[in-house]
LOVEXMAR-956716 format. One line per field, with one value per residue (C-alpha): z, x, y; residue in three letters. Coordinates in nm, 3 decimals. Each point is the difference from the previous one (the first is absolute). Layout:
LOVEXMAR-956716
up	(Z,...)
east	(X,...)
north	(Y,...)
residuo	(ALA,...)
//
This chain:
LOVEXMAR-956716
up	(-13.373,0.331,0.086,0.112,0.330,0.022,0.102,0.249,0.299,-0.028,0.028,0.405,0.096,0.169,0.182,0.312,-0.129,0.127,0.304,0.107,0.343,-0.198,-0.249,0.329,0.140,-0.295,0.000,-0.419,0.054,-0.333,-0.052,-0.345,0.094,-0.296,-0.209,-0.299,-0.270,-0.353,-0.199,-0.023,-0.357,-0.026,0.294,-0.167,0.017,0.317,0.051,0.397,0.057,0.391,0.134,0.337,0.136,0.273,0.053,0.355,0.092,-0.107,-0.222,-0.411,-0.202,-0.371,-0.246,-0.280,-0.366,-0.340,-0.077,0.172,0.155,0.264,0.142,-0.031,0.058,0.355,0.054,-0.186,0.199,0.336,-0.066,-0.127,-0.353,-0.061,0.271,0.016,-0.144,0.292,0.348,0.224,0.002,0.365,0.136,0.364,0.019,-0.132,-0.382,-0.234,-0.087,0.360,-0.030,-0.172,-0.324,0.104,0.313,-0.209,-0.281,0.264,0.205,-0.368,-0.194,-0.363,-0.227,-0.343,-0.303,-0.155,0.219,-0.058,0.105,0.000,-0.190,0.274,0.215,0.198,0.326,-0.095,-0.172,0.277,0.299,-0.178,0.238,0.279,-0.061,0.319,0.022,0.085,-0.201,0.218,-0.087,-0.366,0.015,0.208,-0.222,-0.330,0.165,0.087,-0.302,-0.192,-0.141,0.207,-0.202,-0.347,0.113,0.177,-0.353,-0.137,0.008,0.166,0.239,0.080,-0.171,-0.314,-0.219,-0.143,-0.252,-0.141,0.143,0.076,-0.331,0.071,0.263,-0.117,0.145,0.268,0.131,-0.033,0.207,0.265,0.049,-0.037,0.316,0.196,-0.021,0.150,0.261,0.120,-0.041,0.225,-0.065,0.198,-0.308,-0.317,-0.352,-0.271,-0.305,-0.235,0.137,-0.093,-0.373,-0.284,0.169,-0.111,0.208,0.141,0.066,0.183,0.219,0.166,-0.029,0.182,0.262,0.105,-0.072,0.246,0.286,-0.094,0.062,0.335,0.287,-0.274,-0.107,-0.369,-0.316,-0.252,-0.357,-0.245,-0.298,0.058,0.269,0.116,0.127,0.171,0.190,0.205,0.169,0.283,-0.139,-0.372,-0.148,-0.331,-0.203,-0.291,-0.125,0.273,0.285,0.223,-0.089,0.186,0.282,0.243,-0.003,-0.388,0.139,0.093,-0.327,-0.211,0.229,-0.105,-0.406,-0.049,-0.174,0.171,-0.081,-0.394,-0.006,0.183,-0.208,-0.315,0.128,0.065,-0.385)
east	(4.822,-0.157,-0.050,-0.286,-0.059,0.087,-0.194,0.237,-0.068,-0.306,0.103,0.026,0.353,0.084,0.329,0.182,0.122,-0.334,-0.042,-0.290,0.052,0.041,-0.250,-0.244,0.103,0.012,-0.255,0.086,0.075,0.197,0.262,0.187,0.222,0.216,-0.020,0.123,0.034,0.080,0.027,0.372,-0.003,-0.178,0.229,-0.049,-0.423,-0.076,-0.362,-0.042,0.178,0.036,-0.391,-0.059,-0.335,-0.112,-0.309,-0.088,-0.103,-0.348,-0.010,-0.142,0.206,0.011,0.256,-0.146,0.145,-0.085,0.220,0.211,0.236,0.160,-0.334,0.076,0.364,-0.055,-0.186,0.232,0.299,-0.189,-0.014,0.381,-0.018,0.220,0.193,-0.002,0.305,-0.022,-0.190,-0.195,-0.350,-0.073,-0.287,-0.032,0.275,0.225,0.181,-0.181,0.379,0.099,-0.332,0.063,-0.146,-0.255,-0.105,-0.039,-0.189,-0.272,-0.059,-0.150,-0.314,-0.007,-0.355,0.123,-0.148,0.051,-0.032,0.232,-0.205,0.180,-0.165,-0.089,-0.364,-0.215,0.147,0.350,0.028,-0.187,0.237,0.291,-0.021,0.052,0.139,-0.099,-0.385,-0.271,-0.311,-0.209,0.267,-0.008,-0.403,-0.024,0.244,-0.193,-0.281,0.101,0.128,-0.315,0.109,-0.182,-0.335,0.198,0.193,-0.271,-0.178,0.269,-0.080,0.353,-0.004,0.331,0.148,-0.106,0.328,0.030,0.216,0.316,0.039,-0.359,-0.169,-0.287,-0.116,-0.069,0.169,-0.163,-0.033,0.392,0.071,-0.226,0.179,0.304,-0.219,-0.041,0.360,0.132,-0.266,0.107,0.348,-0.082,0.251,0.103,0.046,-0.226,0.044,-0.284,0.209,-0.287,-0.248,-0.285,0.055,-0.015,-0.414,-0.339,-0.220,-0.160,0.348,0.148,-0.294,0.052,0.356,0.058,-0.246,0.261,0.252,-0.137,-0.033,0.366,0.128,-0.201,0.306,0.268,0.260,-0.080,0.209,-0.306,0.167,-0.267,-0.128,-0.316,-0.042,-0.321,0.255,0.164,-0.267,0.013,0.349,0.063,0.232,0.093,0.354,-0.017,0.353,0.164,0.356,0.086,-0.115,-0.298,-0.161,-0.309,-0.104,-0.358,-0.360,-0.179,-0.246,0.265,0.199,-0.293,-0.055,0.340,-0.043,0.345,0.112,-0.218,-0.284,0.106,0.035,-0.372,-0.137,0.175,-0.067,-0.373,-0.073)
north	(5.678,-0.058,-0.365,-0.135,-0.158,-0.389,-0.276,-0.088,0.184,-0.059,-0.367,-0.119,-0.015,-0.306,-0.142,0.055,0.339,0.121,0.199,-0.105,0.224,0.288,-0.029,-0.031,0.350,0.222,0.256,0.110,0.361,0.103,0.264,0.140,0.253,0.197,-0.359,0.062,-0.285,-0.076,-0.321,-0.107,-0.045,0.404,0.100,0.392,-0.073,0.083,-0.170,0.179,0.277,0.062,-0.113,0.001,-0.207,-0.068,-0.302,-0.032,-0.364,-0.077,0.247,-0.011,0.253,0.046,0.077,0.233,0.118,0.061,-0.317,-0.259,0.297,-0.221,-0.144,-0.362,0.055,0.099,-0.353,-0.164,0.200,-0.112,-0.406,0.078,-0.110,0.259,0.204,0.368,0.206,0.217,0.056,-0.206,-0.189,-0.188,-0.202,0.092,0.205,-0.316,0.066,-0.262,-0.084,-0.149,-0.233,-0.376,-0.022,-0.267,0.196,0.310,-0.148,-0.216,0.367,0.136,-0.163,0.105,-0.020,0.092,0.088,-0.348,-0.235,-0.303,-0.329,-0.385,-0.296,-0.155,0.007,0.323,-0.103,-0.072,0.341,0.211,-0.248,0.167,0.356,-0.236,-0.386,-0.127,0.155,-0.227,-0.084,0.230,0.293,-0.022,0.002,0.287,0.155,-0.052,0.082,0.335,0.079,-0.054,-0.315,-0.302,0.047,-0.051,-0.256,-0.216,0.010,-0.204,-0.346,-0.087,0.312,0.094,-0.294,0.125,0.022,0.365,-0.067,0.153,0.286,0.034,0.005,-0.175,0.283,0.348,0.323,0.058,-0.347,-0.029,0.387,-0.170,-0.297,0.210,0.200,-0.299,-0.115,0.358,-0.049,-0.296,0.140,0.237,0.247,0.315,0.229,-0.048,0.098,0.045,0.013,0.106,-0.278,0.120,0.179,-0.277,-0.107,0.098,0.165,-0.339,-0.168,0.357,0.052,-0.394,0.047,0.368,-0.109,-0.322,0.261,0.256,-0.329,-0.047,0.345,0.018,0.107,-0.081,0.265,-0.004,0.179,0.013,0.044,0.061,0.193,0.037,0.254,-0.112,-0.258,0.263,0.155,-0.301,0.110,0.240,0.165,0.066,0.082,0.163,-0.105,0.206,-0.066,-0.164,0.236,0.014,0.310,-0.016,-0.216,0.026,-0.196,-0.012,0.255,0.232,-0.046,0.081,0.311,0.138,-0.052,-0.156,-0.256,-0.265,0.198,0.018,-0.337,-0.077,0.198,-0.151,-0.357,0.116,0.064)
residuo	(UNK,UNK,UNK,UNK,UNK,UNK,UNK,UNK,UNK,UNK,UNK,UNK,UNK,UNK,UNK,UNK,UNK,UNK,UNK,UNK,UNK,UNK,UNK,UNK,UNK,UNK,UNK,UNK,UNK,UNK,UNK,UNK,UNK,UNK,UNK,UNK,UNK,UNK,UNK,UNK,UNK,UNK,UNK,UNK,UNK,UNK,UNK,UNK,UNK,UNK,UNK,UNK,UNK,UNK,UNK,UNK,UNK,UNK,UNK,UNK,UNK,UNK,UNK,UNK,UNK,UNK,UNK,UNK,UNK,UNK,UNK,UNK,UNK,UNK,UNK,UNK,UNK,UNK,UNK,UNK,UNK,UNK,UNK,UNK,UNK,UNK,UNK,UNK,UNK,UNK,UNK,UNK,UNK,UNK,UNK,UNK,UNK,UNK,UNK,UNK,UNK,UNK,UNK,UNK,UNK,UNK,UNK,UNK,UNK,UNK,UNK,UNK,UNK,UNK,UNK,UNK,UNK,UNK,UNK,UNK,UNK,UNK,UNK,UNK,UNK,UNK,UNK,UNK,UNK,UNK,UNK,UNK,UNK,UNK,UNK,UNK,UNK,UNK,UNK,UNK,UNK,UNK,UNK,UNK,UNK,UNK,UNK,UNK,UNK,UNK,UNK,UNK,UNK,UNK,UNK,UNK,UNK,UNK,UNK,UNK,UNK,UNK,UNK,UNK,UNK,UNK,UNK,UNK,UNK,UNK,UNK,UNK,UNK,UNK,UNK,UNK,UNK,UNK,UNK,UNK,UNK,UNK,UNK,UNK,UNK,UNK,UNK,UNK,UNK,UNK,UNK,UNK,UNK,UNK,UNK,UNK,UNK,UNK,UNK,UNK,UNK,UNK,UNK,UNK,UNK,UNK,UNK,UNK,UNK,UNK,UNK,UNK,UNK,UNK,UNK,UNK,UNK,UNK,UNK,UNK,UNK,UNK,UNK,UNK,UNK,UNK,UNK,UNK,UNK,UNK,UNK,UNK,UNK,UNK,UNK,UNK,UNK,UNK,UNK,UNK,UNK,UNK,UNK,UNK,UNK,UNK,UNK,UNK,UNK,UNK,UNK,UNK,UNK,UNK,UNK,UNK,UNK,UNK,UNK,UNK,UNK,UNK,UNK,UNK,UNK,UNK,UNK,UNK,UNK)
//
């Protein structure tokens, strides 16, 4: 089975392996070209079978399917959890292979599903996108993530201890401190691993508006269920054993009553 994606590039890497330089001129344009991949212990399981993608810089696109179909493998392929069995993926025309793990992981901000928080206060879990941020960082990045008015109702503020884990904030308080951290992360590719899909209706609207701040001149892989999620992205890529069947804008999609429009409709009932 797919894995899902780790905490840990969403954690800031730190150390001298970092190119800062680097990091500072990459504009975040994306390429797959013929990647093909399959677990090593599945090596007969192909999970993408030959995709080619392009996501210019900027850019929000969307991988589709009527189940996981290689949609979180291709972030997971891109932060190099796993490498690909065959092909190419480059940032800026430079294979993700040739860049150091650190660098790699610090160019790409990550707000999962379940968002992994430390036992330790608001500001220490939100300073962990960026070590070395000042005071006046972290509260403009909770603030525009939606999360300064919660947190100033704590009597601590942000030294208000959240707990193991978190568990003394609900969802969507945690996905917007999870928001805040990437923003002051400040990363040149982002990731929405599902951030939005375990919320109520209250929690979603606060947290897709931080979400859609976030996003804002960012190249974005938006991997998601719910295709109102989806409408969001420029460009949608509809997966299906593997392949890329169908690719184009929602509105286009819909107009050509394939499988992205089966599965609106489906996910509209």
């Amino acid at each position: 089975p797919e894995k899902e994606i780790g905490v840990s590039a969403a954690i800031s890497a730190s150390g001298p392996v970092v190119d800062k330089a680097e990091i500072a001129s990459t504009n975040g344009e994306v390429r797959y070209e013929n990647v093909r991949f399959s677990y090593p212990t599945r090596p007969e399981a192909e999970v993408l079978q030959g995709i080619s993608l392009n996501i210019d810089a900027g850019k929000k696109i969307a991988p589709a399917s009527s189940s996981g179909a290689g949609k979180p493998t291709t972030a997971q392929l891109l932060m190099r959890f796993s490498d690909i069995s065959e092909g190419g993926i480059t940032i800026d025309g430079k294979p993700v292979r040739d860049y150091p793990l650190a660098t790699l992981r610090q160019l790409i901000g990550v707000v999962p599903q379940e968002v992994i928080l430390f036992g330790g206060t608001i500001r220490e879990n939100i300073a962990y996108g960026r070590l070395q941020a000042s005071e006046e960082e972290i509260r403009d990045a909770a603030q525009k993530a939606n999360a300064l008015e919660f947190i100033e109702k704590f009597p601590e503020g942000f030294d208000t201890v959240v707990g193991e884990r978190g568990i003394k904030l609900s969802g969507g308080q945690r996905q917007r401190l999870a928001i805040a951290r990437a923003i002051l992360k400040d990363p040149v590719i982002l990731v929405l691993d599902e951030a939005t899909s375990s919320l109520d209706a209250g929690s979603e609207k606060l947290v897709q508006d931080a979400l859609d701040k976030l996003m804002e001149n960012r190249t974005t892989l938006i991997i998601a269920h719910r295709l109102s999620a989806v409408k969001q992205a420029d460009r949608a890529c509809v997966f299906e054993d593997g392949r890329i069947i169908e690719e184009g804008h929602h509105d286009e999609l819909i107009a050509r009553e394939g499988l992205y429009a089966q599965l609106y409709g489906e996910r509209q009932m």
